[in-house]
FINU-42810 format. One line per field, with one value per residue: x, z, y of N, C-alpha, C in turn; residue in one letter. Coordinates in nm, 2 decimals, padded with zeros to 4 digits. Each point is the difference from the previous one (the first is absolute). Layout:
n_px X, ...;
n_pz Z, ...;
n_py Y, ...;
ca_px X, ...;
ca_pz Z, ...;
ca_py Y, ...;
c_px X, ...;
c_pz Z, ...;
c_py Y, ...;
residuo A, ...;
END
This chain:
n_px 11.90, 00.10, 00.09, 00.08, -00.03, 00.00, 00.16, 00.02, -00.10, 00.03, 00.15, -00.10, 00.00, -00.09, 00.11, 00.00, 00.11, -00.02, 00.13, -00.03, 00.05, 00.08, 00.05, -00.02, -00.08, 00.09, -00.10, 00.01, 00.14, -00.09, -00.12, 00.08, 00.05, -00.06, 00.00, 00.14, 00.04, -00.16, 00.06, -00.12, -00.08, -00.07, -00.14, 00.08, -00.07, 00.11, 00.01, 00.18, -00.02, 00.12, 00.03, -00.05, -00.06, 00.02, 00.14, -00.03, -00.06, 00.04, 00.12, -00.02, -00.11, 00.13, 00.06, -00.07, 00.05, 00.03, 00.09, 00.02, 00.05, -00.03, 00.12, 00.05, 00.08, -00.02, -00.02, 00.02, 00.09, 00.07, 00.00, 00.09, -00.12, -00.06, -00.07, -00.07, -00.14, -00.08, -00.08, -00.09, -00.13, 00.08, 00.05, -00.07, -00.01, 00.11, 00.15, 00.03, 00.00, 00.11, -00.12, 00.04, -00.09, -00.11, 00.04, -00.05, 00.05, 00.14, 00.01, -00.08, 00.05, 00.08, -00.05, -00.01, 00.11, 00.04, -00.08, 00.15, 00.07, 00.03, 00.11, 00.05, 00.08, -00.01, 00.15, 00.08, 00.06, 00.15, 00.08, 00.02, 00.13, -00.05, 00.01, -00.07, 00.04, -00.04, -00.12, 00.05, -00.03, -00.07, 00.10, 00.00, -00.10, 00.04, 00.06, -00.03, 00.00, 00.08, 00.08, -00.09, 00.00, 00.12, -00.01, -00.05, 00.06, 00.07, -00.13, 00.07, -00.04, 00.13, -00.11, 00.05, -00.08, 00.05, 00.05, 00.05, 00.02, 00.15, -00.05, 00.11, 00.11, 00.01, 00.15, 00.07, -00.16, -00.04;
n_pz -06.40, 00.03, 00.05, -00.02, -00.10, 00.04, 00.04, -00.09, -00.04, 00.04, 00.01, 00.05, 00.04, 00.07, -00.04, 00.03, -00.05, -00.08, 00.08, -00.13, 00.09, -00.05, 00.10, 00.01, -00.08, 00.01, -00.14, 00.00, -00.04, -00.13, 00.05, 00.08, -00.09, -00.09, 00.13, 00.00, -00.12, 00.04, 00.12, 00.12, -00.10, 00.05, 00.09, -00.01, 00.03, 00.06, -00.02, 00.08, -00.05, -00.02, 00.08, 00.05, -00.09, -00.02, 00.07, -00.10, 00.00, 00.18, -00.01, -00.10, 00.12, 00.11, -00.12, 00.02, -00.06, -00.10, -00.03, -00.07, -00.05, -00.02, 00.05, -00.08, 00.01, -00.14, 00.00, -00.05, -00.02, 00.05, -00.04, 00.11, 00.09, -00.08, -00.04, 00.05, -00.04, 00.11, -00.06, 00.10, -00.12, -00.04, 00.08, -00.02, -00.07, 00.04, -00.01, 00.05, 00.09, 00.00, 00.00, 00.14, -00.05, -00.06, -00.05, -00.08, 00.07, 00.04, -00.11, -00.06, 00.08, -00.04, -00.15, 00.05, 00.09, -00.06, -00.13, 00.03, -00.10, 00.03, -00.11, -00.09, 00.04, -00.08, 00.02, -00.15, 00.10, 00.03, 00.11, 00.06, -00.09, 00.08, 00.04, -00.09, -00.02, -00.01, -00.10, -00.05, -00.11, 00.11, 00.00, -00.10, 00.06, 00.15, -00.10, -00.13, 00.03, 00.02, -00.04, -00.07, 00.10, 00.02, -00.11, -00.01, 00.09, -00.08, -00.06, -00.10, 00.09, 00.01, 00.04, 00.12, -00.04, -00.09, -00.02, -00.07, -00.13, -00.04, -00.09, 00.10, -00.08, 00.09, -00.04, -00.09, -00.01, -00.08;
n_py 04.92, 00.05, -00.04, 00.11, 00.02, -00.16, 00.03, 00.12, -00.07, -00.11, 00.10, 00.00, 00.12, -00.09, -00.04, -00.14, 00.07, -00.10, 00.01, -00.12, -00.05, -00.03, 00.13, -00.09, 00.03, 00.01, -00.01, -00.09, 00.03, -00.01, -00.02, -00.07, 00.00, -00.01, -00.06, -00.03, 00.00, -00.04, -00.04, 00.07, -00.09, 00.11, -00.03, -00.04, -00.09, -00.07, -00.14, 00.02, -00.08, 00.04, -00.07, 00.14, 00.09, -00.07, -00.03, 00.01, -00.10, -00.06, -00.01, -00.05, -00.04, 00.04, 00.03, 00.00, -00.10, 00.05, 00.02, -00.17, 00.05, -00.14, -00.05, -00.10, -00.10, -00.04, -00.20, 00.09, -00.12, 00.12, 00.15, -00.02, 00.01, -00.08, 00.09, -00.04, 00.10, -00.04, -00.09, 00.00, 00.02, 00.03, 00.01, 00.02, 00.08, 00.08, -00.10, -00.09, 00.11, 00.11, 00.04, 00.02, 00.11, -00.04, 00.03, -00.14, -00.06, 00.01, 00.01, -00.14, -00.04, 00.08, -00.03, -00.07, 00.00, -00.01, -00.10, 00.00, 00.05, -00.13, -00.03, -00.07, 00.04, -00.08, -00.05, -00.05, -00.14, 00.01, 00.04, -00.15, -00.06, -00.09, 00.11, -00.08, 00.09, 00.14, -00.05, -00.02, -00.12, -00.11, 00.02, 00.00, -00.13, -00.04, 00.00, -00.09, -00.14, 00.01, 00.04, -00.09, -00.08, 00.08, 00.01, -00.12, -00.06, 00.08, 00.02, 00.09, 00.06, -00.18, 00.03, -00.03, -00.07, 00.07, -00.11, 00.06, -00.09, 00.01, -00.12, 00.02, 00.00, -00.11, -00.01, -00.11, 00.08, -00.10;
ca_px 00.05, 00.16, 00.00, -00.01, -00.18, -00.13, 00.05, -00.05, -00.13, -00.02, 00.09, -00.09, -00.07, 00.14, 00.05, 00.13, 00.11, 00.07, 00.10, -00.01, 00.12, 00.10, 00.11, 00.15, -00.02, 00.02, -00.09, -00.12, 00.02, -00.06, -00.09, 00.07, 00.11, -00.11, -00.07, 00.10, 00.01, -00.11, -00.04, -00.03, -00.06, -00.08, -00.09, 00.00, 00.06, 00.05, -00.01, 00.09, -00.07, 00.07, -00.08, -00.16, -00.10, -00.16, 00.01, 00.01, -00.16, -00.08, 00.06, -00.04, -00.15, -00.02, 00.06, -00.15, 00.05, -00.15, 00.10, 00.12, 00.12, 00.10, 00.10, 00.02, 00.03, -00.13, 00.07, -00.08, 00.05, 00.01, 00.15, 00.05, 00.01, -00.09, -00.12, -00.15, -00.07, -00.07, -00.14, 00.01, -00.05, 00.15, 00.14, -00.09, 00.04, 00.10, 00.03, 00.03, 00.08, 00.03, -00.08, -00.12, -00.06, -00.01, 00.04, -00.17, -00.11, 00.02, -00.09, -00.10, -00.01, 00.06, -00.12, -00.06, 00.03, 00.09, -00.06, 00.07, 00.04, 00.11, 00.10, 00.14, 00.12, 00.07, 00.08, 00.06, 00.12, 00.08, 00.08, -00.07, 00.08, 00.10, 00.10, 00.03, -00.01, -00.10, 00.11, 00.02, -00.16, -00.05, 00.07, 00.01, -00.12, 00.02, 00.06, -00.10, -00.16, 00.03, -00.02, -00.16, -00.11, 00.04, 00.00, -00.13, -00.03, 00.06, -00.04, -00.04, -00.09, -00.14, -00.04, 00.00, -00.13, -00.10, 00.10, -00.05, 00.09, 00.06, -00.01, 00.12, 00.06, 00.12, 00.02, 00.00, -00.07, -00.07;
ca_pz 00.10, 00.02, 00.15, 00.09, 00.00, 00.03, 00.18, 00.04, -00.01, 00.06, 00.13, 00.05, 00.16, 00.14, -00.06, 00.03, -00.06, 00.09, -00.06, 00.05, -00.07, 00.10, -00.08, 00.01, -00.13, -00.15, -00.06, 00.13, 00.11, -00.03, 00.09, 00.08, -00.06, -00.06, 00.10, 00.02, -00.10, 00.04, 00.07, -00.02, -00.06, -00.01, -00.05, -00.02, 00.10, -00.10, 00.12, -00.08, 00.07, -00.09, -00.05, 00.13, 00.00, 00.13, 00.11, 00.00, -00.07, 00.10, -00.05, -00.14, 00.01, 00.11, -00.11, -00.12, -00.15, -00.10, -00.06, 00.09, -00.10, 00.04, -00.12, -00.03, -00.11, -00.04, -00.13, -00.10, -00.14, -00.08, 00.06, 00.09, 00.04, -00.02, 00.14, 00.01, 00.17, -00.02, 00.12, 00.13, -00.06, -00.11, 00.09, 00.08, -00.10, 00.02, 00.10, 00.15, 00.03, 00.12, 00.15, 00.08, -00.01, -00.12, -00.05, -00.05, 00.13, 00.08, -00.11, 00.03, 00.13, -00.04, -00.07, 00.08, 00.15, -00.05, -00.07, -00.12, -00.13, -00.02, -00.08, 00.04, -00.14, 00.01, -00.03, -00.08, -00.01, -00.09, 00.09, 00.15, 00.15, 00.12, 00.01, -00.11, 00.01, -00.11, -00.16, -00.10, -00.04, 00.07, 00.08, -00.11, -00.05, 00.12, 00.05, -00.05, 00.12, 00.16, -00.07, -00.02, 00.08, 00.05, -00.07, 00.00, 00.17, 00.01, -00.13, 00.04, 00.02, 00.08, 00.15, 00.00, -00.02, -00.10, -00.12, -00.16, -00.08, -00.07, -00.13, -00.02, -00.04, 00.03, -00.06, 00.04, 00.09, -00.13;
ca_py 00.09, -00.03, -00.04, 00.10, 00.05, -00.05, 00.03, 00.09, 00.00, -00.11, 00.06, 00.09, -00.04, -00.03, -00.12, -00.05, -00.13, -00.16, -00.12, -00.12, -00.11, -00.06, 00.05, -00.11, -00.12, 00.07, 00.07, -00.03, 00.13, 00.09, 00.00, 00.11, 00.15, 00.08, 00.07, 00.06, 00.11, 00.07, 00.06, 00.15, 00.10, 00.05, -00.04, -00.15, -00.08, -00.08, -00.10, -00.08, -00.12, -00.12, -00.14, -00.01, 00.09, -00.04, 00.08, 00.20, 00.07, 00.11, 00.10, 00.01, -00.01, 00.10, 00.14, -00.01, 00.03, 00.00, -00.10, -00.07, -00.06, -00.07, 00.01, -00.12, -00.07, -00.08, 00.02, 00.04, -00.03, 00.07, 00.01, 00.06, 00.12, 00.05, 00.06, -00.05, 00.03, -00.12, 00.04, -00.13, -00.12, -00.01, 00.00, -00.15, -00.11, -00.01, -00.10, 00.01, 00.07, -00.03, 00.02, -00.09, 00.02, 00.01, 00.17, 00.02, -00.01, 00.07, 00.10, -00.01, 00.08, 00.17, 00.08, -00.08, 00.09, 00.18, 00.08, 00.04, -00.03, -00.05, -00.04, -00.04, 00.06, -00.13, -00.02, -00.10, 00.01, -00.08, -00.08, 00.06, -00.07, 00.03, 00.08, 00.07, 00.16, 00.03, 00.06, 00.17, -00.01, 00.05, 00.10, 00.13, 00.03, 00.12, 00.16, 00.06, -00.01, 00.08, 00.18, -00.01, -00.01, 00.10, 00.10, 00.02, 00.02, 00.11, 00.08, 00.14, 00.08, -00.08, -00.03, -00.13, -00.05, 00.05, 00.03, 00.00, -00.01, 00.13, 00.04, 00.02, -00.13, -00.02, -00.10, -00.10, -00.04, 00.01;
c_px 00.13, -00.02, 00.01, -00.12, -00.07, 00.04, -00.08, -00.13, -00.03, 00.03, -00.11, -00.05, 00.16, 00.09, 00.10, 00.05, 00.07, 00.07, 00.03, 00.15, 00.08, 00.14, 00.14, -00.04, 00.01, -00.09, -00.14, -00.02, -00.06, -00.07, 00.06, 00.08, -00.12, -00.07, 00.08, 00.02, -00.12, 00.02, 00.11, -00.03, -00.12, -00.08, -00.08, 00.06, 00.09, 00.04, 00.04, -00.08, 00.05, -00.08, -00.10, -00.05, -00.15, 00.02, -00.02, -00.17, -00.05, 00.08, -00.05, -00.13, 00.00, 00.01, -00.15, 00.01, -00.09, 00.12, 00.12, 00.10, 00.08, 00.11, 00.09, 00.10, -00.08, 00.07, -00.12, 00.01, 00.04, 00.21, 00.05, 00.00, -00.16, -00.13, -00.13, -00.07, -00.10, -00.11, 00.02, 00.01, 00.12, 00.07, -00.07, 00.07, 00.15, 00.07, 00.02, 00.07, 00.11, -00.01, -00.10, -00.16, -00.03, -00.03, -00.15, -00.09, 00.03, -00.07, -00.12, -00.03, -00.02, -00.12, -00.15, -00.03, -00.05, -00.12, 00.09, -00.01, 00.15, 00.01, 00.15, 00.08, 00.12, 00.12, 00.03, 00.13, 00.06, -00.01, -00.13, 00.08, 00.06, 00.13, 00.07, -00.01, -00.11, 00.04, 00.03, -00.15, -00.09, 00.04, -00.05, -00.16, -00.05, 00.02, -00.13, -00.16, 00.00, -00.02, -00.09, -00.07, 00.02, -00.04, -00.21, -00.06, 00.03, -00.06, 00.02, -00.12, -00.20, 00.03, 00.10, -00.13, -00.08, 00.09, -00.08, 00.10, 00.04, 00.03, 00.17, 00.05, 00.15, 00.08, 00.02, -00.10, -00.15, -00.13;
c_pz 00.05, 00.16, 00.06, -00.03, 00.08, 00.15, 00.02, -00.05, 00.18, 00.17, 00.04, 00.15, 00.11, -00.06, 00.11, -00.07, 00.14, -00.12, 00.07, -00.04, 00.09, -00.08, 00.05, -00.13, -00.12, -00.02, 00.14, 00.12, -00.11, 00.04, 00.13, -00.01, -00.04, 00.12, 00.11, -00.04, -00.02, 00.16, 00.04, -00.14, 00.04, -00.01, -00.02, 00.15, -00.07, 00.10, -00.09, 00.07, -00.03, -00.04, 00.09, -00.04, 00.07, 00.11, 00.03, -00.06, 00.08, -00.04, -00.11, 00.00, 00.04, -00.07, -00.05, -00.13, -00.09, -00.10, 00.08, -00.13, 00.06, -00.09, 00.06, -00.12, -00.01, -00.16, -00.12, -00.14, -00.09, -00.01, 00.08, 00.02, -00.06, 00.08, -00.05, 00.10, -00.02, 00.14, 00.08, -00.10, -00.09, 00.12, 00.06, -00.14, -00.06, 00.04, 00.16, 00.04, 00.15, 00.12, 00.06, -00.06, -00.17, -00.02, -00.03, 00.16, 00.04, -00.05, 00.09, 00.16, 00.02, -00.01, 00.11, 00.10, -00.09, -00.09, -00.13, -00.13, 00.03, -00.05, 00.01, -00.15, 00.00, -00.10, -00.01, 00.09, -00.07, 00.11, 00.15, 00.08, 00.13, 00.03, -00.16, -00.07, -00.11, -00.10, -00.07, 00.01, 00.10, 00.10, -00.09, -00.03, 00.17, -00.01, -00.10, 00.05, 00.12, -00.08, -00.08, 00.09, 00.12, -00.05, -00.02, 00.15, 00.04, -00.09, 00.10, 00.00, 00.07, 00.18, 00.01, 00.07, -00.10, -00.17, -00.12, -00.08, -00.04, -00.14, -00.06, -00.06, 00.00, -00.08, 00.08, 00.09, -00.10, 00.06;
c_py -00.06, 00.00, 00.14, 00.05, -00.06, 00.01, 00.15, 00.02, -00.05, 00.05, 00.13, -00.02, 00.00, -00.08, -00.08, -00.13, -00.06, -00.09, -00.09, -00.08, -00.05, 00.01, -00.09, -00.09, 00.12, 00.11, 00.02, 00.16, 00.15, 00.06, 00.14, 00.05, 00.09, 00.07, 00.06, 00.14, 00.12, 00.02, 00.17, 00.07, 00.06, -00.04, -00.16, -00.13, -00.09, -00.10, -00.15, -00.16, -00.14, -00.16, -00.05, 00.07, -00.05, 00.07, 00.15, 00.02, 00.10, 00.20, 00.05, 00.08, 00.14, 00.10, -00.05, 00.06, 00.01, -00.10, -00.06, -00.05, -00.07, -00.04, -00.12, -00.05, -00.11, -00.04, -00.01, -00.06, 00.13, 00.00, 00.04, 00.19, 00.07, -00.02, 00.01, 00.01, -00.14, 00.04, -00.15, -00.14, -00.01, -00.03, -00.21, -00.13, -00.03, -00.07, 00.08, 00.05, -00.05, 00.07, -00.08, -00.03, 00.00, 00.21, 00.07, 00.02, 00.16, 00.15, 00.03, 00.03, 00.11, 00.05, -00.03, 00.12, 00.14, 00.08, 00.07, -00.08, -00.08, -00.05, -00.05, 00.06, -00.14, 00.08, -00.11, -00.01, -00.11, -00.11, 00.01, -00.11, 00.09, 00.05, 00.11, 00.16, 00.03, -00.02, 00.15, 00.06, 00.09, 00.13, 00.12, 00.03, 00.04, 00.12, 00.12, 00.04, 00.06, 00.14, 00.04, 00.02, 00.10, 00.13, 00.02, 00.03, 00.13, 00.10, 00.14, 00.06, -00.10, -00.02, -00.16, -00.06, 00.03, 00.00, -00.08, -00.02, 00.08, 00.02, -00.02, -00.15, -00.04, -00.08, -00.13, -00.14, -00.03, 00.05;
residuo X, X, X, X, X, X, X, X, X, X, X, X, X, X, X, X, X, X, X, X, X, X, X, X, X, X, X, X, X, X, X, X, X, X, X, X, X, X, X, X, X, X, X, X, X, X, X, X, X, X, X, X, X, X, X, X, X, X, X, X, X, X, X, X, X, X, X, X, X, X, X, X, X, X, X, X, X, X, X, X, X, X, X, X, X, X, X, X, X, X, X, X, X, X, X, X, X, X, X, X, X, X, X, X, X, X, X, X, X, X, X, X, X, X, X, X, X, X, X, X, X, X, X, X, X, X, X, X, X, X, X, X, X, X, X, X, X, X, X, X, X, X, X, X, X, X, X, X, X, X, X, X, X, X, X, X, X, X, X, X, X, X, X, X, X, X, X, X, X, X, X, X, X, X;
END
């Protein structure tokens, strides 16, 4: 199953995306562009959280989500820009991130309070120095994820709380 299938099997119910990063480190700023570029869509809460997302669980809890997509750079040993959804127990085994908080806990809290389905959509970056800009890479794989995940939060003819996959296939998004 390709990643937009398993987002629109997976994007049902209440949903809120939360981007996680820290957009003064380069790639690191995936996370919240992606949730940038999602908010006022329709339907969906979206809760830029840069390098606290802990601090926003009480927020997170209050939208009583049936899903929490969280979204992240995460280095994946892959190539720049590429995208991988991962559950609590995968994101735990990853190096260290740069948030307060280990990313796996904070999951784990979430599903905890909430009762949702949460997951993280990791992005491959190149770069996460300080003060350093996005790459191409990752920039070009934002703009895809964002209009994926827009476009499924958006299905024609679904309730917002009641959405179903749309079977529809985007490019650039495997």
């Amino acid at each position: 199953m390709s990643l937009r299938e398993e987002l629109a099997r997976r994007l049902s119910g209440r949903v809120v995306v939360v981007g996680v990063g820290n957009p003064l480190r380069g790639d690191d700023a995936a996370g919240c562009l992606v949730a940038r570029r999602l908010q006022g869509t329709p339907g969906v809460r979206v809760v830029e959280a840069e390098e606290v997302p802990e601090s926003f669980v009480g927020d997170i809890a209050a939208a009583r989500p049936d899903v929490v997509a969280l979204v992240d750079a995460v280095d994946l040993g892959a190539e720049p820009g590429a995208v991988a959804m991962l559950e609590r127990e995968q994101v735990a085994t990853y190096a260290p991130t740069t948030h307060r908080m280990p990313l796996s806990l904070v999951m784990e809290v979430v599903q905890r309070r909430t009762g949702a389905d949460v997951f993280l959509i990791a992005v491959q970056p190149l770069t996460l120095a300080f003060g350093a800009k996005v790459s191409p890479e990752v920039s070009a794989t934002v703009e895809v994820l964002a209009a994926v995940l827009s476009e499924l939060l958006r299905a024609p003819g679904v309730r917002p709380g009641d959405r179903h996959a749309t079977g529809a296939v985007t490019e650039g998004l495997p």
